[in-house]
C-alpha positions as CSV (number, residue, x, y, z in Angstrom):
1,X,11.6,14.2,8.1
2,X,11.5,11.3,10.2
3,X,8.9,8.7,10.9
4,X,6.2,9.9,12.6
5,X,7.7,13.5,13.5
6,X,4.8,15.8,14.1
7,X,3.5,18.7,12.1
8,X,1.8,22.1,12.7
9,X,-1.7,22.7,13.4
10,X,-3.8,23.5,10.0
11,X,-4.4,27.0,8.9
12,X,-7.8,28.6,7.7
13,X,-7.6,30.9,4.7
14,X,-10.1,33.9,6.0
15,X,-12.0,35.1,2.4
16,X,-9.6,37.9,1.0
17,X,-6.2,36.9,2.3
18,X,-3.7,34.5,0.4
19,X,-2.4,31.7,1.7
20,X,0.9,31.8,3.8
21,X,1.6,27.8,3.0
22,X,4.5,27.1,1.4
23,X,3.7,23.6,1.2
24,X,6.7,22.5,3.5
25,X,4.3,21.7,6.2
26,X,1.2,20.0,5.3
27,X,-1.7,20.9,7.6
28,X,-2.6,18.5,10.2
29,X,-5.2,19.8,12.5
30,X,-9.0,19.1,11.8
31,X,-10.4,16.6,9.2
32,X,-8.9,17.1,6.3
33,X,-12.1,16.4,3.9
34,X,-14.5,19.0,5.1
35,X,-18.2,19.0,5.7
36,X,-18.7,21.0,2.0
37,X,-16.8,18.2,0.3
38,X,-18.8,15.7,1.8
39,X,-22.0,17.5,0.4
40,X,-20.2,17.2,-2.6
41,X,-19.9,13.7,-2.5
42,X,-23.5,12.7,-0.4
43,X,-25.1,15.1,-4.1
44,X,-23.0,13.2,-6.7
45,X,-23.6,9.8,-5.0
46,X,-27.7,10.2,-4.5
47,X,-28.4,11.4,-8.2
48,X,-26.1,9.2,-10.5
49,X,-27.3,6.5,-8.5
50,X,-31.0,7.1,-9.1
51,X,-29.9,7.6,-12.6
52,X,-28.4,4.2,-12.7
53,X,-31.4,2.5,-11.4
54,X,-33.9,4.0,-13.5
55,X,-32.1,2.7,-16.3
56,X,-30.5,-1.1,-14.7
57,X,-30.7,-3.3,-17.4
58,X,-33.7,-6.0,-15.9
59,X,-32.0,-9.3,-16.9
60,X,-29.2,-10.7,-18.1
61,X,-26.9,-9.1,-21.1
62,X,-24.9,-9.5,-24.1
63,X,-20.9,-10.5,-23.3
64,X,-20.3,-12.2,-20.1
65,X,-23.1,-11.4,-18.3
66,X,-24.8,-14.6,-17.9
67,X,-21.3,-16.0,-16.3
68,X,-20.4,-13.5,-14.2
69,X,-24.0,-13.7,-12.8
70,X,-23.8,-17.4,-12.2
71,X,-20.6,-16.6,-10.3
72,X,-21.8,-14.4,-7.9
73,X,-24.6,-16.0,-7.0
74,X,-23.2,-19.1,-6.5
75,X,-19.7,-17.6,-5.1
76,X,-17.9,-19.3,-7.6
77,X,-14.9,-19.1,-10.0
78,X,-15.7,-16.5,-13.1
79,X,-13.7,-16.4,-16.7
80,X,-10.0,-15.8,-15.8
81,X,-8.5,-14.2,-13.8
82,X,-11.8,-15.2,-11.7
83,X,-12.5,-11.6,-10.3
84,X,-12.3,-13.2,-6.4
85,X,-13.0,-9.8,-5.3
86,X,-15.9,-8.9,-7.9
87,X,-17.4,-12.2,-7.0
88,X,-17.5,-11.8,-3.0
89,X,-18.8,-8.0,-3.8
90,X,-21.7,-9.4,-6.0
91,X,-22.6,-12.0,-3.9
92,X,-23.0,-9.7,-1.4
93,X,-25.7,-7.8,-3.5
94,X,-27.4,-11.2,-4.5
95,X,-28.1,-12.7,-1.0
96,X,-29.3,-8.4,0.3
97,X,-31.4,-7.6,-2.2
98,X,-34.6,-10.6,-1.5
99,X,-36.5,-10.0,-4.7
100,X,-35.6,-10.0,-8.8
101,X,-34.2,-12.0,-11.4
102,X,-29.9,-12.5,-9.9
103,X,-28.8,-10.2,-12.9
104,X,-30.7,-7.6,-11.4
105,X,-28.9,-8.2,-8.7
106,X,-25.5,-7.7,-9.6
107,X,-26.5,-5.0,-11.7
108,X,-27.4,-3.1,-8.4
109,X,-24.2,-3.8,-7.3
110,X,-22.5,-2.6,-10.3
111,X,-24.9,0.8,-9.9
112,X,-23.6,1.0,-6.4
113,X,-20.3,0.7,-7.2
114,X,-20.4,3.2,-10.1
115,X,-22.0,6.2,-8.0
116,X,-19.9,5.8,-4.8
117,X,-17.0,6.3,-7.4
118,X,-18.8,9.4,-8.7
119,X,-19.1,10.7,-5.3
120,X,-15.2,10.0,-4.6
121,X,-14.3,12.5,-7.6
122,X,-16.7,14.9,-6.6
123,X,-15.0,15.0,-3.0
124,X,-11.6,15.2,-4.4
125,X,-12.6,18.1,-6.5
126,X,-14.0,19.7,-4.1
127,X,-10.9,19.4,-1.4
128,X,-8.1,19.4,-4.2
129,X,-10.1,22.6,-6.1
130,X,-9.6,24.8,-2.0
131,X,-6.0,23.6,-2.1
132,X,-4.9,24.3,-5.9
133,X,-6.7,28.3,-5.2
134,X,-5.6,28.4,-1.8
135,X,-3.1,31.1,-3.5
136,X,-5.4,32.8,-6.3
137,X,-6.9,36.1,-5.2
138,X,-9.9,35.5,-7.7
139,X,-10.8,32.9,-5.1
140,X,-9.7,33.9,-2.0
141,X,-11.2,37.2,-2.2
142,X,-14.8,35.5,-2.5
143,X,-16.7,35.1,0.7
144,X,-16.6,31.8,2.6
145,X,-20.4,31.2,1.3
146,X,-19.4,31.5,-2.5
147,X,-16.1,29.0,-1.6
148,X,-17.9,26.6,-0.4
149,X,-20.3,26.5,-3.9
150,X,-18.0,26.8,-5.9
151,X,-16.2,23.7,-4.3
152,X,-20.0,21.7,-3.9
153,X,-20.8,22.8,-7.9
154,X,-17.4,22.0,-9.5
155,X,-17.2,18.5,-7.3
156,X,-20.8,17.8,-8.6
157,X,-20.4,18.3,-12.0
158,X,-17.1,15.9,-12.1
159,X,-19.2,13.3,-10.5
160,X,-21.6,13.9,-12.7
161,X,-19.2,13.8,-15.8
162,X,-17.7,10.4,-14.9
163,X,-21.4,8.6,-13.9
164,X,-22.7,9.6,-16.9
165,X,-19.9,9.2,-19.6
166,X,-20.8,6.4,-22.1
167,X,-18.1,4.1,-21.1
168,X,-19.1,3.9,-17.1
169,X,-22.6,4.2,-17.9
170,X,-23.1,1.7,-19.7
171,X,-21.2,-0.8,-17.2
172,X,-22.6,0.3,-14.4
173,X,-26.3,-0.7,-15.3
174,X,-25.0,-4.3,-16.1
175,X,-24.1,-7.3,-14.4
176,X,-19.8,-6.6,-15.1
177,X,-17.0,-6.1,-13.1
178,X,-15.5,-2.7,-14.8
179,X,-17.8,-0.8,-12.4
180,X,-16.1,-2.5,-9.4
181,X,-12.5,-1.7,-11.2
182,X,-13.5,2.3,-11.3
183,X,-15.1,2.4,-7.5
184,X,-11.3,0.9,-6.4
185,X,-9.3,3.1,-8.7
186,X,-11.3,6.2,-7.8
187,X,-10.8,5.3,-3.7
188,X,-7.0,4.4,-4.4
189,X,-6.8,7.8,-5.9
190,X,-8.7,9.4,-2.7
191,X,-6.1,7.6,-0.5
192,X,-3.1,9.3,-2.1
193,X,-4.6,12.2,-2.0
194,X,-5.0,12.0,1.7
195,X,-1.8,11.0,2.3
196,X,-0.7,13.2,0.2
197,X,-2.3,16.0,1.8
198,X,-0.6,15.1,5.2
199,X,2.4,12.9,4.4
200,X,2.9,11.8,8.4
201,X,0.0,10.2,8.3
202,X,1.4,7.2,6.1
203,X,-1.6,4.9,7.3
204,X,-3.4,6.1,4.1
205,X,-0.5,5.1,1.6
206,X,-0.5,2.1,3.2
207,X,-4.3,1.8,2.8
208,X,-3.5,2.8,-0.9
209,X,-1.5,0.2,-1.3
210,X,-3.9,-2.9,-0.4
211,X,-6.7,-1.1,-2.5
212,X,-3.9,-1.6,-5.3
213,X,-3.2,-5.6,-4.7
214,X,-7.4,-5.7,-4.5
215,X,-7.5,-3.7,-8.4
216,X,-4.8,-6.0,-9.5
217,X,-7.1,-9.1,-8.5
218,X,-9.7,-7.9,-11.5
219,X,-7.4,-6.0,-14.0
220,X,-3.9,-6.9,-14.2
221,X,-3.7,-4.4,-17.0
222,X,-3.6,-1.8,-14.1
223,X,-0.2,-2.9,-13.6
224,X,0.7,-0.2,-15.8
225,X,0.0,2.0,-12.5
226,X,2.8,0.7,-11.2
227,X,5.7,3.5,-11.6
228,X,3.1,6.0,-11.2
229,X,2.3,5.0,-7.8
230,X,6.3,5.6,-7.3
231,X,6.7,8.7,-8.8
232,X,3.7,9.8,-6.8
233,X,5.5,8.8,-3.4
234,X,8.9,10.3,-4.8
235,X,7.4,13.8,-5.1
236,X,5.7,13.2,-1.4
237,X,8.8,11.6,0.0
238,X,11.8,11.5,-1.3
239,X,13.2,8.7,1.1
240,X,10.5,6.7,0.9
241,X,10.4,6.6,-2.6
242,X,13.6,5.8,-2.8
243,X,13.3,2.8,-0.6
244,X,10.1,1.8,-2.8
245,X,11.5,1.9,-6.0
246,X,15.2,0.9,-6.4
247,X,14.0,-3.1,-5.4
248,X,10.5,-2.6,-7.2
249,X,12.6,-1.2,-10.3
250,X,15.3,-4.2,-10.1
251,X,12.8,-6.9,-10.0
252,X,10.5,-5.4,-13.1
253,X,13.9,-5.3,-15.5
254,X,15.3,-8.6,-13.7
255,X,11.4,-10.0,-14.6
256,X,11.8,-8.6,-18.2
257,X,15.0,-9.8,-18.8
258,X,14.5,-13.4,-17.4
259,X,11.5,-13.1,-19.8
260,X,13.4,-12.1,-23.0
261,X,15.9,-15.2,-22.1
262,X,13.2,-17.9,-22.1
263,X,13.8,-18.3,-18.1
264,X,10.9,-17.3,-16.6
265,X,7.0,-16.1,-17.6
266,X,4.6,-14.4,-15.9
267,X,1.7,-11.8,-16.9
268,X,4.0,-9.2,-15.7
269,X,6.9,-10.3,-18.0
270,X,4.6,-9.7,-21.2
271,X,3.6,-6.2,-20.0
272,X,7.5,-5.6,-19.9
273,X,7.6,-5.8,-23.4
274,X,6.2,-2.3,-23.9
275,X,9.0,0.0,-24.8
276,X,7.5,2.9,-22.3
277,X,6.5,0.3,-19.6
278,X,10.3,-0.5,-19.1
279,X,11.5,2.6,-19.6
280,X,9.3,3.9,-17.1
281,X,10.4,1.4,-14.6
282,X,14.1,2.1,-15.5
283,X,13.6,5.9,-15.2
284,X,12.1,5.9,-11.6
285,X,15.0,2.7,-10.4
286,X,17.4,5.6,-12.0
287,X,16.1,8.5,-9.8
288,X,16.3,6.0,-6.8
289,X,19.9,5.8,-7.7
290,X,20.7,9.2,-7.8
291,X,18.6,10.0,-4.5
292,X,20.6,6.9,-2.7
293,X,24.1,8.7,-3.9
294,X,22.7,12.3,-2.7
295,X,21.4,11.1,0.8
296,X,24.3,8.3,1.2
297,X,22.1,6.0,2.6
298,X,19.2,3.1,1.8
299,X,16.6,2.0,3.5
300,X,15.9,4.8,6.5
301,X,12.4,3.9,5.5
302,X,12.7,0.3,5.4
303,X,9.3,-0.1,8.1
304,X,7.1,1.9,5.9
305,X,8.2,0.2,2.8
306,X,7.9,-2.8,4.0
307,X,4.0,-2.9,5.3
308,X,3.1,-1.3,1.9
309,X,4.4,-4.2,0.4
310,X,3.3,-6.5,2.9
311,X,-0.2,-4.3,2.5
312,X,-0.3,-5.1,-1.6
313,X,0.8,-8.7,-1.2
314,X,-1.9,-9.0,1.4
315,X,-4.9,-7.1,-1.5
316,X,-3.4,-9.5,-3.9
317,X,-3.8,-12.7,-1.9
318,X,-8.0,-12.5,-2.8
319,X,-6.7,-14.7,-5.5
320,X,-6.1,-17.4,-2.7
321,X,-10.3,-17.8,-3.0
322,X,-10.2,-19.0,-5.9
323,X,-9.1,-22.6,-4.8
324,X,-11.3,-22.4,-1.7
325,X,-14.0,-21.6,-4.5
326,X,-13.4,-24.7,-6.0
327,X,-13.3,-26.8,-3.6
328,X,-17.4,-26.4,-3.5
329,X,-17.7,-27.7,-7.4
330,X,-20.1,-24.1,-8.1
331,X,-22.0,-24.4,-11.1
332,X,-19.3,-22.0,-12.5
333,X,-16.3,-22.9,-11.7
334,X,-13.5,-21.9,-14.7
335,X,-9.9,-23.4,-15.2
336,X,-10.9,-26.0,-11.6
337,X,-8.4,-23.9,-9.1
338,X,-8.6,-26.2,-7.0
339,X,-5.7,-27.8,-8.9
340,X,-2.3,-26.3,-8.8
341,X,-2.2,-26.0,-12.6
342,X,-5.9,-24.6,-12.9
343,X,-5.0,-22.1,-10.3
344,X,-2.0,-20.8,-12.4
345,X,-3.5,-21.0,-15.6
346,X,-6.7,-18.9,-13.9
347,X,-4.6,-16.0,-12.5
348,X,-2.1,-16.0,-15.7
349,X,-5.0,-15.5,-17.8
350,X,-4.1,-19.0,-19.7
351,X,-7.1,-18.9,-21.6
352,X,-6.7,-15.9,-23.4
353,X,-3.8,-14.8,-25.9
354,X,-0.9,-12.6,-23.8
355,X,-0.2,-9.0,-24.3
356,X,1.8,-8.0,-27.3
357,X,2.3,-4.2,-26.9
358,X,2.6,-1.9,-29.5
359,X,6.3,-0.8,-30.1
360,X,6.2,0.7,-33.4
361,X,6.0,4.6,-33.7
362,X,3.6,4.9,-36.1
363,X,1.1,2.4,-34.9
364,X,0.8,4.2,-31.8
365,X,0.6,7.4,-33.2
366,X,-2.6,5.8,-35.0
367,X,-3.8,4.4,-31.7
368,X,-3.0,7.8,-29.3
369,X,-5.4,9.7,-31.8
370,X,-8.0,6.5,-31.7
371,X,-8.0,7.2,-27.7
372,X,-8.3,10.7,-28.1
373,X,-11.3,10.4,-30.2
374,X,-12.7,7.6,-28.1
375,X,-12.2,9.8,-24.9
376,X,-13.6,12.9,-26.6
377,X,-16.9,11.0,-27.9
378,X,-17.3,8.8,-24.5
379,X,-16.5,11.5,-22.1
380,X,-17.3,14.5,-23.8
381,X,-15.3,16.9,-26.1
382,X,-16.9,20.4,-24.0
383,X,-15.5,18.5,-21.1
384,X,-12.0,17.8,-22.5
385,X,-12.1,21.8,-22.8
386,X,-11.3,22.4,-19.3
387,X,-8.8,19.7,-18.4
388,X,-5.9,21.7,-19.1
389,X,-6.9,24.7,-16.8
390,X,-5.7,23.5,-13.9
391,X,-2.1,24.1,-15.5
392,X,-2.6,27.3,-15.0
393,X,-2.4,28.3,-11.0
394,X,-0.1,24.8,-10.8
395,X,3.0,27.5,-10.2
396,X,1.6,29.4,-7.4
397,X,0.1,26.6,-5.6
398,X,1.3,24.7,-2.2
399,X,3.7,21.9,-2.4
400,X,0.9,18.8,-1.1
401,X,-1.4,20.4,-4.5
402,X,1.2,20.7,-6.8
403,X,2.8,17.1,-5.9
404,X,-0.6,15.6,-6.1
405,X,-1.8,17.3,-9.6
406,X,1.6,16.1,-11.0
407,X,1.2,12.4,-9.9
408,X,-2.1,13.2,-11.6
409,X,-0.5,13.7,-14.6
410,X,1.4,10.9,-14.7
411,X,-1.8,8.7,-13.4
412,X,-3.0,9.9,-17.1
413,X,0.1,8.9,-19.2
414,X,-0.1,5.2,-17.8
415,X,-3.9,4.4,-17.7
416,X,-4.3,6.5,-21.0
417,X,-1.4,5.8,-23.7
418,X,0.6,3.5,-21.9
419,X,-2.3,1.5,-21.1
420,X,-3.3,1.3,-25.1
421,X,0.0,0.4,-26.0
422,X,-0.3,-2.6,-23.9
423,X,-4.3,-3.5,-25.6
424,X,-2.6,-3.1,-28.9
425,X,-5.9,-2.8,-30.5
426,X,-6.6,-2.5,-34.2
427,X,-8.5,0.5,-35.6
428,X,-11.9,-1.2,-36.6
429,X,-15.1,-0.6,-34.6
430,X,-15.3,-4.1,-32.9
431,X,-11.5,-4.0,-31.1
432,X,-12.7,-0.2,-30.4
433,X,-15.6,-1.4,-28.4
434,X,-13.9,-4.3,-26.6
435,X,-10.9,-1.7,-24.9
436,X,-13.4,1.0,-24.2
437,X,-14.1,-0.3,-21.1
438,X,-10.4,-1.3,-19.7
439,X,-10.4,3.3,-20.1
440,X,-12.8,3.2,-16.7
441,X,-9.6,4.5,-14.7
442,X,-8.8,6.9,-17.7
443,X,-12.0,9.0,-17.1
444,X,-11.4,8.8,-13.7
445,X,-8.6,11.1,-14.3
446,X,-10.2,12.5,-16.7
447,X,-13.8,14.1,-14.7
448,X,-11.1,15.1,-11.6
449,X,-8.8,17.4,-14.2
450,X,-12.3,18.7,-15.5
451,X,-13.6,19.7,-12.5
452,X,-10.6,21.2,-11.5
453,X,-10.7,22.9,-14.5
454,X,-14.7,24.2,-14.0
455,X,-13.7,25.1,-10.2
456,X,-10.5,27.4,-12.1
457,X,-12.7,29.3,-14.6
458,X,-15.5,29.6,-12.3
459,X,-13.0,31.3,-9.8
460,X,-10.8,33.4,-12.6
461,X,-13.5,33.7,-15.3
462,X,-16.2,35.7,-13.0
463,X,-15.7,38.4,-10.5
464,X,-17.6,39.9,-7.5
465,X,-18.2,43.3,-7.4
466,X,-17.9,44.8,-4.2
467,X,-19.9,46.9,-2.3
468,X,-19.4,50.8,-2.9
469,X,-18.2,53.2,-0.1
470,X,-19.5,56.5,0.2
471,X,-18.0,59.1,-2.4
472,X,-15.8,56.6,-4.0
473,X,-16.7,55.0,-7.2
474,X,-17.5,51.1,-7.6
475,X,-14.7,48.6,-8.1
476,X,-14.2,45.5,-9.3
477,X,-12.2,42.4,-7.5
């Protein structure tokens, strides 16, 4: 398909009829997020929120709490990387809010950010949930009423799942920047899912792609998101993807290589010491290969590609505040940015010891079961129970579902093993609560396959018994 070429109008799914899309022509016409998932999201939003606030910490905390409240109040330079967005978001809070202590402050901020994240997974639930059953009689056969609570129940209860899991809870109460991290991760996942949903509309993976630069400006260890975000635009569009990740591919194993040479550092080269890292960058530059030999041509997507990038460069450049920062001499003002060496050693993390990923088999066997029973005890083990029923209607599903749950999937792989392959933690109980947080994105993933999976049983595992016509004996749908 060619830039900007048009699509069909949308189709409505009347209750008891299966869905004629394919998924060869995304629906267009109407808003695609509908008034029910909004509910979803207004419900989740209000009530994890007053949660939060009935339970804000009411002054400053252990760990960096005291710095990073300094910082924002002050709109200064925090503990490498210096957090330039974090900072601007929490002074925001600081200078609103006209009464309390200033790590009250930022804790509201951090309870804001926190429940607006809640309310994103509840509306992707609810929108992805009416696209993954569009095809599944058990839920097309229901009347329009019992849809449309289905979709508001299952959305609610992933919102509710992520809010109140022990690792966002107990960062969103605080005055910390992990709440921040999960509100952007959870709106970059929104974004693909709405380009995803109508892949002519590439405004929204554009969009996606400056939310990503703003993540990276907090938590370079998302990096790891990096081939999922191509995979995810290979299975939406092939070209583009292509176009995306053959130079994006080149430059991470030209960045490792100049690395392992003694050439060249950067955070990035570090990262590309983890085994699966490369090869995950090697396998996506490979499929780019084959797709540039099948189509005989590069770059027929050149303009898109090109304002994405431009688009992430243009996230990432927050870290340009830094210096101005400086400039003012806050009270908090780490590594002096101002200077060309104090900016590099801020945004390369100088201070702290780089990233030495785990490459032996059975250390990570040891740490894949550490996250499991991390993410089982933080999240919820009755949770965890439904994540994997989504699997089942994945065949019969549209394409734009199908693509999404499967970038979905591999969303998980990076910001779940990959991610602790890179933290390289040991297996005692004070490394295991330093990474919990860095997992924020994990449960992201993690309450959206959940509720999926509650919207799936509650469709399949229940059925409606219909109303009995004269002489004939009762049946049931």
């Amino acid at each position: 398909m060619s830039e900007g070429a048009s699509q069909p109008p949308e189709q409505t799914v009347p209750a008891g009829q299966t869905s004629s899309d394919t998924g060869t022509s995304p629906p267009v016409g109407g808003p695609f997020f509908q008034s029910v998932d909004w509910l979803g999201f207004g419900l989740a939003t209000v009530v994890i929120l007053a949660v939060y606030l009935c339970t804000l910490a009411p002054e400053v905390t252990l760990r960096y709490s005291g710095i990073l409240a300094t910082s924002a109040n002050y709109g200064g330079v925090a503990y490498p990387p210096g957090f330039p967005v974090w900072t601007l978001y929490s002074w925001f809070f600081v200078n609103l809010l006209p009464f309390s202590n200033i790590a009250w402050r930022v804790a509201v901020g951090s309870a804001v950010a926190a429940s607006i994240a809640s309310g994103l997974v509840a509306l992707i639930v609810s929108r992805v949930g009416a696209l993954l059953l569009e095809n599944t009689p058990a839920f097309t056969n229901r009347r329009p009423a019992e849809q449309r609570q289905l979709r508001i129940v299952g959305g609610f209860v992933a919102g509710m799942a992520l809010g109140l899991s022990r690792p966002v809870w107990s960062m969103a109460v605080v005055a910390e920047t992990w709440a921040l991290t999960v509100l952007l991760y959870a709106a970059l996942i929104c974004l693909l899912l709405r380009w995803t949903g109508r892949p002519a509309q590439r405004r929204f993976l554009c969009a996606a792609s400056f939310v990503f630069g703003l993540l990276l400006t907090g938590n370079q260890e998302q990096f790891v998101m990096v081939p999922t975000l191509l995979v995810w635009i290979f299975l939406t569009d092939h070209e583009l993807g292509r176009d995306l990740s053959l130079p994006i591919s080149f430059l991470a194993v030209a960045a490792w290589g100049l690395g392992e040479l003694g050439v060249s550092y950067w955070p990035g080269s570090y990262m590309l010491r983890s085994v699966g890292l490369l090869s995950a960058f090697m396998v996506v530059g490979a499929a780019a290969v084959l797709v540039t030999v099948r189509t005989r041509r590069f770059g027929s997507r050149w303009v898109t590609a090109g304002l994405c990038l431009a688009l992430f460069l243009l996230g990432l450049a927050g870290y340009f505040y830094l210096p101005l920062a400086s400039m003012t001499n806050p009270p908090m003002n780490w590594a002096y940015p101002r200077t060309a060496e104090g900016f590099v050693h801020g945004i390369t993390r100088g201070q702290f010891e780089h990233w030495h990923p785990t490459n032996n088999l059975n250390r990570f066997a040891d740490q894949l079961w550490l996250l499991v029973r991390e993410a089982g005890s933080g999240f919820g083990w009755l949770y965890l129970g439904f994540a994997a029923l989504p699997l089942a209607v994945l065949r019969r599903t549209g394409k734009s579902a199908r693509n999404w749950l499967l970038g979905l999937a591999a969303a998980l792989l990076c910001v779940g093993p990959l991610l602790m392959t890179l933290l390289n933690p040991s297996a005692d109980g004070a490394s295991t609560d330093l990474i919990g947080p860095y997992f924020g994105a994990m449960d992201v993933v993690l309450a959206l396959w959940t509720g999926l999976g509650l919207m799936v049983a509650g469709s399949i595992g229940t059925k409606r018994r219909t109303p009995k016509t004269p002489g004939a004996p009762g049946t049931l749908t």
